[in-house]
C-alpha positions in Angstrom: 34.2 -9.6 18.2 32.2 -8.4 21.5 29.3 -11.0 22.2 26.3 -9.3 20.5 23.3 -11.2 21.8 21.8 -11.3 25.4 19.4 -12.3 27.7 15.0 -10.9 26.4 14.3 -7.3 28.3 11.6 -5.0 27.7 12.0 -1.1 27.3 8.9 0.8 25.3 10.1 3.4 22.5 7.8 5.6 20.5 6.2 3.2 18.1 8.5 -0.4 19.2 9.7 -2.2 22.2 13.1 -2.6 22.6 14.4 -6.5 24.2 17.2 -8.3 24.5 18.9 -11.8 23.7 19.5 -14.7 25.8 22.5 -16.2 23.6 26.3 -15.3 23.2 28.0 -14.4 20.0 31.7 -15.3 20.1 34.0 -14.2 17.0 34.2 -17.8 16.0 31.4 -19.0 15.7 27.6 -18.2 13.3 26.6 -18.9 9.9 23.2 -18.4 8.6 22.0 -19.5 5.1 23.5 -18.0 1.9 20.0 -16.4 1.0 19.5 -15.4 4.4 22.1 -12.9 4.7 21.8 -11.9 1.0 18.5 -10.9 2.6 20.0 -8.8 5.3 22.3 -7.2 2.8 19.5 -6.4 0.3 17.5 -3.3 2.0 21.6 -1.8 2.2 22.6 0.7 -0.4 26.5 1.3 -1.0 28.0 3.4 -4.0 30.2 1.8 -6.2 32.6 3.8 -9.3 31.8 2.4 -12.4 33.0 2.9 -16.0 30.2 3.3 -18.8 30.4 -0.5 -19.3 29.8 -0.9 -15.8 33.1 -2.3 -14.3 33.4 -1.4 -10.9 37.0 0.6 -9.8 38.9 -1.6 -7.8 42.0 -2.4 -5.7 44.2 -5.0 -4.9 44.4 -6.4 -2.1 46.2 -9.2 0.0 46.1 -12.4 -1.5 47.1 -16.0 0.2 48.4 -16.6 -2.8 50.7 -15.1 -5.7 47.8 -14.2 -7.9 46.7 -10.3 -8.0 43.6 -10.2 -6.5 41.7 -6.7 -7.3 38.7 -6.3 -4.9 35.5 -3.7 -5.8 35.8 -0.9 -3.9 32.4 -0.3 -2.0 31.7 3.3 -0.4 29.3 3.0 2.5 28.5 7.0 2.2 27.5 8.8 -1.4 29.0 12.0 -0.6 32.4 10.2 0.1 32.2 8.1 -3.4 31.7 11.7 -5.5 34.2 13.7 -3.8 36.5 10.7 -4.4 35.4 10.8 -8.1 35.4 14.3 -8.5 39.0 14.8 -7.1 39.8 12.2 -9.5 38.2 14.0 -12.3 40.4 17.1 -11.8 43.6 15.0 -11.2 43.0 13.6 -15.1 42.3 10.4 -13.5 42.9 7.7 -17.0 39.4 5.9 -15.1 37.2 9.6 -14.4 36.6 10.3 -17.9 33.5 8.1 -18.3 32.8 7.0 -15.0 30.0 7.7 -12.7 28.9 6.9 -9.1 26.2 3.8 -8.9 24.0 2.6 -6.4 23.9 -1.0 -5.7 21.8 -3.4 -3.0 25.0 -4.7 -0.5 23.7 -7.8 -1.0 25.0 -7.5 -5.1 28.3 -7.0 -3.9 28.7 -10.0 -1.5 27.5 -12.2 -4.2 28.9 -11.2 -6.7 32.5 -11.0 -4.2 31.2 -14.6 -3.1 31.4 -15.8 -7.0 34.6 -14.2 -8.3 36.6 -13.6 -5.3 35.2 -17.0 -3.7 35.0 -14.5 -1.0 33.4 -11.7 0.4 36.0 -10.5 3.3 38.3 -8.9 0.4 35.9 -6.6 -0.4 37.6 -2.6 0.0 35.1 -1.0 1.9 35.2 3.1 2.2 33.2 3.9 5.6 31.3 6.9 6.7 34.1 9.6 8.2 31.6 10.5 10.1 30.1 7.3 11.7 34.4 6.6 12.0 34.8 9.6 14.2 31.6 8.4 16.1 32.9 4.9 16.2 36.7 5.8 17.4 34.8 8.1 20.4 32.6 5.4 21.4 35.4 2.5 21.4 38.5 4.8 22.3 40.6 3.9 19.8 42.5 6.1 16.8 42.0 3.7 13.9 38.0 1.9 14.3 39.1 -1.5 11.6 36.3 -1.6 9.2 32.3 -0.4 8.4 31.2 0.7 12.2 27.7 -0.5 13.1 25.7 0.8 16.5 23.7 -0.9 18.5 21.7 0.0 21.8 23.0 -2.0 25.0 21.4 -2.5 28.5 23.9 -1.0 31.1 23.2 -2.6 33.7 23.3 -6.4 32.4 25.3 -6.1 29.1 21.8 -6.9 26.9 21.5 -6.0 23.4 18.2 -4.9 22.5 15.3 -5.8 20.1 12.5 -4.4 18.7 9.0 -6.0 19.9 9.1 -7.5 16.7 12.1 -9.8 17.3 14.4 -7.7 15.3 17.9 -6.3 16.8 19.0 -3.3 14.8 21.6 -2.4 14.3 22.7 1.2 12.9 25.1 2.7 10.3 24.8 6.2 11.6 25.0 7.0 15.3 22.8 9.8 14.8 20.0 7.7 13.6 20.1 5.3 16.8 20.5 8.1 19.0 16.9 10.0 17.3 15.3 6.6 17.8 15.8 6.5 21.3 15.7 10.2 22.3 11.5 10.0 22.7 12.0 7.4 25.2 14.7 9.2 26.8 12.3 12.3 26.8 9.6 10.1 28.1 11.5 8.3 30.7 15.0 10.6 32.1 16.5 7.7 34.7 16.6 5.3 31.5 19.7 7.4 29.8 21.9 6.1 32.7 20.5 2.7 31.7 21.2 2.7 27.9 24.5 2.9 26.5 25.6 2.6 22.2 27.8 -0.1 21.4 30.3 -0.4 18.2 31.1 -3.4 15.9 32.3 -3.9 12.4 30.0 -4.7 9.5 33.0 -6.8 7.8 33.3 -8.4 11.5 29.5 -9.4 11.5 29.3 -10.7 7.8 32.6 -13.0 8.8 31.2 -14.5 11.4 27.6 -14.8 9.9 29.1 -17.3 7.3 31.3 -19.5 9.8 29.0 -20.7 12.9 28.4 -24.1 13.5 26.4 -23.3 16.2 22.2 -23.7 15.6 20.8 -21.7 19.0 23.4 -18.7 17.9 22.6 -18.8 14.5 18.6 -18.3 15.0 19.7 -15.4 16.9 21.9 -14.0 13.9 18.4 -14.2 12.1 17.1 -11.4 13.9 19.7 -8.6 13.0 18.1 -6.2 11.0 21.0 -3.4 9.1 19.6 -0.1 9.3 20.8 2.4 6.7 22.0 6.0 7.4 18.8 8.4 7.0 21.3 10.5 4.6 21.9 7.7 2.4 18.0 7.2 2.2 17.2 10.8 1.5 20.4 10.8 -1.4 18.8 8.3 -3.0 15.7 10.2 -3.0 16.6 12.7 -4.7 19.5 11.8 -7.3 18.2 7.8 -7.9 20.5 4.8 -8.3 23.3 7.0 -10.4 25.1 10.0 -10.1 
C-alpha cells in the first residue's frame, strides 16, 4: 500500500481546512484498538442478502486450511445488492424466495467476521462499478483489487490532506470528493494544478489498521474518517435499513 500520511499543510475549503500528515504509512505496519476501528466502521452502511431468519448469503472462499470457509458477502452499493437479488429472483434462485436486501453498520460485519471467521480479510466484498471504473482511471490499471477509497493529495509534496479538524477523509465515491473540493477550486483556479485524487483499498486499509506495531503511525491511523457515497446516504433515506 502507497504511504497515506504526510507532512501538516493548510488549504481553506468552503466550511473546513484541508492539512496534511507528517508520518509514513508502509503496508506492514498500523494497528489501532479493536473499538477504535469498530468506530471508524460504524458511520459505514453496506447491504447484505439475508434470508427471513436473517442469515447472510455467503461464499466460500480460500482457506489456509482444508475446512470450507463461507464468508458474508457485503455490497458496498444498494443498487448493486438488488439487481443481484432480483436477477436471482427471476433465475428461481433456491435462496431469492424469502430473501431481502439489509442494511448493516460496516462495523457489524467486521465483528462479527472477527468472531466467526477469526478474521475479517475473508470477508467478499461487492464494490461500487462505478467508483471501480473511477478507481481503474485514476490508478491505470484493468482490475482495481478490492473497495476503492479516494483521498485528496498535495501535488507538489506528495501530502495527504486533513480537515482543520484533524480528520483525513477519505471517500467511497469519487464524485463526492471531487464536489467537496470544486468551491475551492472555484475560489482559487492555480490550486487544481496543485491537488490531485489518490486511490487505495478499503480491505488494504482495515489490514493494515489491525497489524502496526508502530505508536507515532498508529495515532495517525486515528484520524481517518470513511466517508460514505452521498447515494448510499440518500437510499437509505428513502427505503430505511431493508429492502
Amino acid at each position: 500500500m502507497k504511504s497515506i500520511v504526510r507532512r501538516l499543510t493548510t488549504l481553506g475549503l468552503i466550511g473546513a481546512t484541508l492539512t496534511g500528515v507528517t508520518t509514513s504509512f508502509s503496508r506492514a505496519a498500523l494497528a489501532l484498538p479493536r473499538a477504535e476501528i469498530v468506530e471508524k466502521l460504524s458511520t459505514v452502511p453496506v447491504f447484505l442478502i439475508v434470508d427471513e431468519d436473517g442469515r447472510s448469503l455467503t461464499a466460500s472462499v480460500d482457506n489456509s486450511s482444508d475446512e470450507n470457509l463461507q464468508a458474508p458477502i457485503v455490497f458496498i452499493d444498494a443498487e448493486a445488492a438488488r439487481d443481484f437479488l432480483e436477477r436471482a429472483e427471476a433465475e428461481n434462485a433456491p435462496f431469492a424466495g424469502e430473501a431481502q436486501v439489509a442494511a448493516l453498520p460496516l462495523s457489524s460485519v467486521y465483528q462479527e467476521a472477527r468472531q466467526q471467521l477469526r478474521t475479517s480479510t475473508s470477508l467478499v466484498y461487492i464494490p461500487d462499478r462505478d467508483a471501480i471504473e473511477d478507481a481503474e482511471e485514476l490508478a491505470s490499471v484493468e482490475d482495481f483489487p478490492g473497495v476503492p477509497l479516494f483521498a485528496a493529495v498535495n501535488r507538489e509534496n506528495g501530502q495527504y490532506l486533513l480537515y482543520s479538524n484533524q480528520t483525513l477523509p477519505m471517500f467511497f465515491s469519487l464524485a463526492d470528493l471531487q464536489r467537496q473540493l470544486q468551491p475551492f477550486f472555484d475560489q482559487n483556479p492555480d490550486a487544481a494544478n496543485t491537488i490531485r485524487i489518490e486511490v487505495i483499498t478499503l480491505e488494504g486499509l482495515l489490514q493494515s489498521m489491525e497489524t502496526s506495531n508502530d505508536a507515532e503511525i498508529d495515532d495517525v491511523l486515528g484520524l481517518i474518517q470513511l466517508v460514505p457515497a452521498s447515494d448510499t446516504l440518500r437510499y437509505l433515506q428513502n427505503n430505511g435499513p431493508r429492502r
